[in-house]
Steps between C-alpha positions, in 0.01 A plus 500: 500500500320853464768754662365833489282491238118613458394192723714578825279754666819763534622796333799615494434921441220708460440713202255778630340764310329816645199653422100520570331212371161726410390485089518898532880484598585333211784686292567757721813544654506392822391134384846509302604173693183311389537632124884313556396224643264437237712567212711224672303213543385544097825487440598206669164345439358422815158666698486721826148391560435329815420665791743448855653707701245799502643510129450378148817226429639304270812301461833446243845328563795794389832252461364229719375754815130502545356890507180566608380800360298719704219772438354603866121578457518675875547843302844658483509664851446130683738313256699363766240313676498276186857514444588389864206230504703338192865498670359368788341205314840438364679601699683743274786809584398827353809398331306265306197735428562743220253813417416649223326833561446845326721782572433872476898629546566297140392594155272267306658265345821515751519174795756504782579193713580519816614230765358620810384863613241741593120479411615850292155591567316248338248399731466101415843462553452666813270284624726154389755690683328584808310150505836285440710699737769525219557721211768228327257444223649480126306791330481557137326837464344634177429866397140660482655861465464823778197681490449698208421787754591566816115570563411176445369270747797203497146236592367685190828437254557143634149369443514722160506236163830490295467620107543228279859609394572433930358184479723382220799667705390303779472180324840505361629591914308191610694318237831591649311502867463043389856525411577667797305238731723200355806682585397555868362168533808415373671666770663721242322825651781709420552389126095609496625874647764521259283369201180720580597803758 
């Protein structure tokens, strides 16, 4: 008897990270929910490699649910026509679907969950939003910092690379953003507020 393990086909959430999936995007800011998603599967030892989904994938049990973890290669503007191609397959809630994505409103190094709400300007969760037809999506949201300037482009400071002090701030926020994910998949999304708001 399998139940729902790694042989049964389903999943029980989706783990999605935002971002462009481009070599050049790599460390900047707006790919903050790839650089998360990655630090989590090394840390739980398992691949996002295979390609389904319009998105790279890869799969881990948390506490007996099985999370597919999510990086849509559609670029971060189309991320929900990934995103909703997935919960349709599954036939998932947005309740079950939790994002990870880059915020410019927090510092670096600051994450804010959030059980349902507004895109907040943040255009792939627009499009999930707009594409689903709900905005009750789990959120956990990490800080790339405002503009340094109010000059500044905002294309230009999201698609600009974090320092390497950033990156390190980062890692340790995707650390907490893992422990975060087990206590929403646990259903204990409010625990997760109180622990990392």
């Amino acid at each position: 008897m399998f139940g729902k393990n790694k042989f049964s086909g389903s999943v029980d959430f989706l783990a999605v990270g935002l971002g462009n999936p481009d070599k050049k995007y790599e460390r900047t800011r707006h790919n903050t929910g790839f650089i998360a998603l990655d630090y989590i599967a090394e840390k739980r030892n398992f691949k996002i490699n295979r390609i389904k989904f319009k998105s790279t994938v890869g799969e881990c049990s948390i506490n007996g649910h099985k999370v597919l973890f999510m990086k849509p290669s559609t670029y971060m503007n189309n991320s929900g026509q990934a995103v909703v191609e997935a919960m349709n397959f599954y036939k998932l809630k947005p309740e079950q679907v939790i994002v990870i994505f880059d915020d410019i409103s927090l510092d670096v190094g600051k994450m804010r969950i959030r059980s349902k709400g507004s895109d907040g300007g943040q255009k792939g969760m627009r499009s999930i939003i707009y594409l689903s037809g709900s905005d009750m999506f789990p959120r956990i949201k990490i800080g790339i910092g405002a503009k340094p300037n109010p000059q500044w482009e905002l294309a230009d400071w999201v698609l600009s690379k974090f320092t390497d002090k950033e990156l390190r701030d980062i890692e340790k926020m995707a650390d907490n953003a893992d422990k975060a994910l087990e206590l929403i998949i646990n259903g204990n999304i409010s625990k997760a507020m109180n622990l990392y708001n």
